[in-house]
PLY file of the C-alpha trace (Angstrom):
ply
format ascii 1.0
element vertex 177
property float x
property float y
property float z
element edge 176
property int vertex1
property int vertex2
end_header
22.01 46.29 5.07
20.98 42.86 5.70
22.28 39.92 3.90
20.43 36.99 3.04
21.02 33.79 4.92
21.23 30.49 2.69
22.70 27.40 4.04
24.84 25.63 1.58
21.50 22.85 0.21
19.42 25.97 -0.37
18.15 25.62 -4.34
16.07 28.18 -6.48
12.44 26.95 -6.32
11.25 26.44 -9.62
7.44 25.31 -8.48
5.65 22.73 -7.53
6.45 18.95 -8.11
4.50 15.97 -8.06
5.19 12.94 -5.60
3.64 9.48 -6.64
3.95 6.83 -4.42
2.31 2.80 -5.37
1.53 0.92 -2.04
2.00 -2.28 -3.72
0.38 -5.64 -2.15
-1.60 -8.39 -2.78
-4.56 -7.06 -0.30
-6.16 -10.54 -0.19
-7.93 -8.85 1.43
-7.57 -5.13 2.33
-7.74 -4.62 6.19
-7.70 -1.55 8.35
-4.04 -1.74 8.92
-3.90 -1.22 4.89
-6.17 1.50 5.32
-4.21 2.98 8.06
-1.06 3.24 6.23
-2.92 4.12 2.88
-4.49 7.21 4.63
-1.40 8.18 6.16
0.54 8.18 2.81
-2.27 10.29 1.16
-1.15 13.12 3.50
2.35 12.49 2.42
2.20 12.57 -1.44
0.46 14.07 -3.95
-0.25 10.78 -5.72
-0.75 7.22 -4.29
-1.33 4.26 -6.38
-2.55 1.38 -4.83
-0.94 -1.38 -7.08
-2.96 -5.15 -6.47
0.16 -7.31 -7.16
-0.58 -10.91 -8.57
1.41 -12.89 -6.45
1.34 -16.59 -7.77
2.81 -18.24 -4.74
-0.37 -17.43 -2.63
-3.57 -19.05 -2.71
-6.19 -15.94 -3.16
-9.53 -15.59 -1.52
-10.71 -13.06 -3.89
-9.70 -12.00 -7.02
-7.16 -9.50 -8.30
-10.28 -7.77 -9.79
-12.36 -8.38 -6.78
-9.31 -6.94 -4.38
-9.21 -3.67 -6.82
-13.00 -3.22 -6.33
-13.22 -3.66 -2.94
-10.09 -1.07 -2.19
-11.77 1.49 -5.21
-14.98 1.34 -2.57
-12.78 1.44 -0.19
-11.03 4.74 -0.64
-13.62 6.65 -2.49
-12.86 9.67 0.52
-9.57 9.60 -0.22
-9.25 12.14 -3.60
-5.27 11.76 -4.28
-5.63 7.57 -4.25
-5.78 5.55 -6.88
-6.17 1.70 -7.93
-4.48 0.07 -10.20
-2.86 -4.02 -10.61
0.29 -5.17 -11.72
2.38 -8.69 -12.49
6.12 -8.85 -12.45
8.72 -6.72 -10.78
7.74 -3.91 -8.46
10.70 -1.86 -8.92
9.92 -2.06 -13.18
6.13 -1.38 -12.55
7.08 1.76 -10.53
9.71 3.35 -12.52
7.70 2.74 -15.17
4.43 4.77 -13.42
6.78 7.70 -12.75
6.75 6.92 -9.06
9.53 8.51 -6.51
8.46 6.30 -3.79
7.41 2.72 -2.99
5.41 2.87 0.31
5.47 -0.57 2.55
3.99 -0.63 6.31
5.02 -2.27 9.29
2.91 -4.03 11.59
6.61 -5.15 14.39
9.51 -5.96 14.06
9.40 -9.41 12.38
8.16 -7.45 9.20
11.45 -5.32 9.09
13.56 -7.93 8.23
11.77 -9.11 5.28
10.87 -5.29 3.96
14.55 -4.34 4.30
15.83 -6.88 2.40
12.83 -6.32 -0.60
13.41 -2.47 -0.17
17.26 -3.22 -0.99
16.54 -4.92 -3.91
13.88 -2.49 -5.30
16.95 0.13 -4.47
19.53 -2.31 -6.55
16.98 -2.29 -9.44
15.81 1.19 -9.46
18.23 3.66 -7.68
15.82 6.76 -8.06
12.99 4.90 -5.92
13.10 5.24 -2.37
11.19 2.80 -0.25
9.28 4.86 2.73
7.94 2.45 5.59
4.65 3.28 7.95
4.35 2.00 10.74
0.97 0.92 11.37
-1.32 2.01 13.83
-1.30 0.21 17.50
-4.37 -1.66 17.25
-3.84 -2.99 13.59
-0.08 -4.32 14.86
-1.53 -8.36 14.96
-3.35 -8.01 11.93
-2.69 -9.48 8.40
-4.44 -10.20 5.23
-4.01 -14.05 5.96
-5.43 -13.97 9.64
-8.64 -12.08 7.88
-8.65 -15.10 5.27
-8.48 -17.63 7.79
-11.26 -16.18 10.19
-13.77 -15.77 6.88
-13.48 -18.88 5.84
-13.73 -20.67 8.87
-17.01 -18.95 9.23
-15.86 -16.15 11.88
-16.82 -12.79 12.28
-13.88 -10.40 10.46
-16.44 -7.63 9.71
-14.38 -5.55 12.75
-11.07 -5.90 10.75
-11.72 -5.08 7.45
-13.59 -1.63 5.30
-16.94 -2.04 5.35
-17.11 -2.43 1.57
-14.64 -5.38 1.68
-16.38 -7.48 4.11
-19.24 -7.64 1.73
-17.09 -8.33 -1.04
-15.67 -11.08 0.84
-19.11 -12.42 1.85
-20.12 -12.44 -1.72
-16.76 -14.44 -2.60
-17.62 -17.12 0.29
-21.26 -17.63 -1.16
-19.74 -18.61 -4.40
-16.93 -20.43 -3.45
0 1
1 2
2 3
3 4
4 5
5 6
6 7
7 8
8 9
9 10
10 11
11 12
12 13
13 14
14 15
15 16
16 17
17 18
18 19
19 20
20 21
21 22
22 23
23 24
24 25
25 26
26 27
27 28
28 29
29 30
30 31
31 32
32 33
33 34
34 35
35 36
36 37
37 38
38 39
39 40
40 41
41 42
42 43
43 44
44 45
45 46
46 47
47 48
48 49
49 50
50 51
51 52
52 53
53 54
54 55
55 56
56 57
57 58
58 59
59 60
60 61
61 62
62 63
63 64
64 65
65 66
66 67
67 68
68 69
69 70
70 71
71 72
72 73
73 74
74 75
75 76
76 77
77 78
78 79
79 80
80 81
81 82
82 83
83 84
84 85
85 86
86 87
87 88
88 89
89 90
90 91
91 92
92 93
93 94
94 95
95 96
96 97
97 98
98 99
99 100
100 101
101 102
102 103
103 104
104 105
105 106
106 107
107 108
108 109
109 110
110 111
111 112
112 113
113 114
114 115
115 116
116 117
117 118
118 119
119 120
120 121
121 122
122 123
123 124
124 125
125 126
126 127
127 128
128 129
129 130
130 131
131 132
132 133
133 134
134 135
135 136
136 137
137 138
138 139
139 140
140 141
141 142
142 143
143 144
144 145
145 146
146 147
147 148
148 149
149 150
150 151
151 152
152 153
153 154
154 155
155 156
156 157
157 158
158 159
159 160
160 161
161 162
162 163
163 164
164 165
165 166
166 167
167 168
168 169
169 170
170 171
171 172
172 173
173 174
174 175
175 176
């Protein structure tokens, strides 16, 4: 007779469970680096919130509302992905959405330092979130948020860098600037 082989971390399954992630940011505005990582976490979890953080240090190009909107249009394929915003601590907006994950990407190596030491304090204020990072694709390693600001407003052509939708958000944003 055979016996059943169980390693000793073997536990009774007892169905399925949800995973929630929030990919938290400011997304002023959303590139395709964001989108990049965003798809790739919608493979990983059931649940993804994309959380539109107001971050009062930075001077925005678009709106908190306007940055929800254009990342709703956005990921309309994309049927486990949600939007939401939030102000104040990450780690208290997270716990407090039920989430087991905070997701962060990585565009090299300069972003590690600063994402290890935020990931460590989300850890210090909320011990049952884990912080996952994703390392961006290749060809979306130079690009940021800011560098799309910069080339919009000094009249260049970011249309390549950003979702479709969002570059005619931001258009709308420069007319009425």
């Amino acid at each position: 007779m055979a016996r059943e082989r169980r390693s000793a971390g073997d536990r009774k399954y007892s169905g399925p469970v949800s995973k929630l992630a929030i990919y938290p940011g400011s997304f002023d505005p959303l590139t395709l680096g964001h989108m990049d990582v965003i798809e790739r976490a919608a493979r990983l979890f059931d649940r993804v919130v994309v959380s539109v953080g107001v971050n009062s240090s930075k001077k925005p190009l678009l709106t908190p509302e306007q940055r929800a909107q254009a990342i709703r249009a956005s990921v309309t394929g994309l049927k486990n992905v949600e939007v939401d915003t939030f102000q104040g601590l990450l780690a208290k907006y997270a716990e407090g959405m039920g989430a087991s994950a905070i997701v962060r990407g990585l565009r090299a190596t300069a972003d590690f330092e600063y994402e290890f030491q935020m990931a460590t304090v989300n850890r210090k204020l909320s011990s049952s979130i884990e912080t996952v990072f994703l390392m961006t694709k290749w060809e979306h390693s130079y690009l940021s948020s800011t560098i799309v600001k910069e080339i919009a407003v000094l009249g260049g052509d970011y249309s390549s860098l950003v979702p479709e939708p969002v570059a005619r958000i931001i258009e709308k944003a420069l007319e009425t600037a």
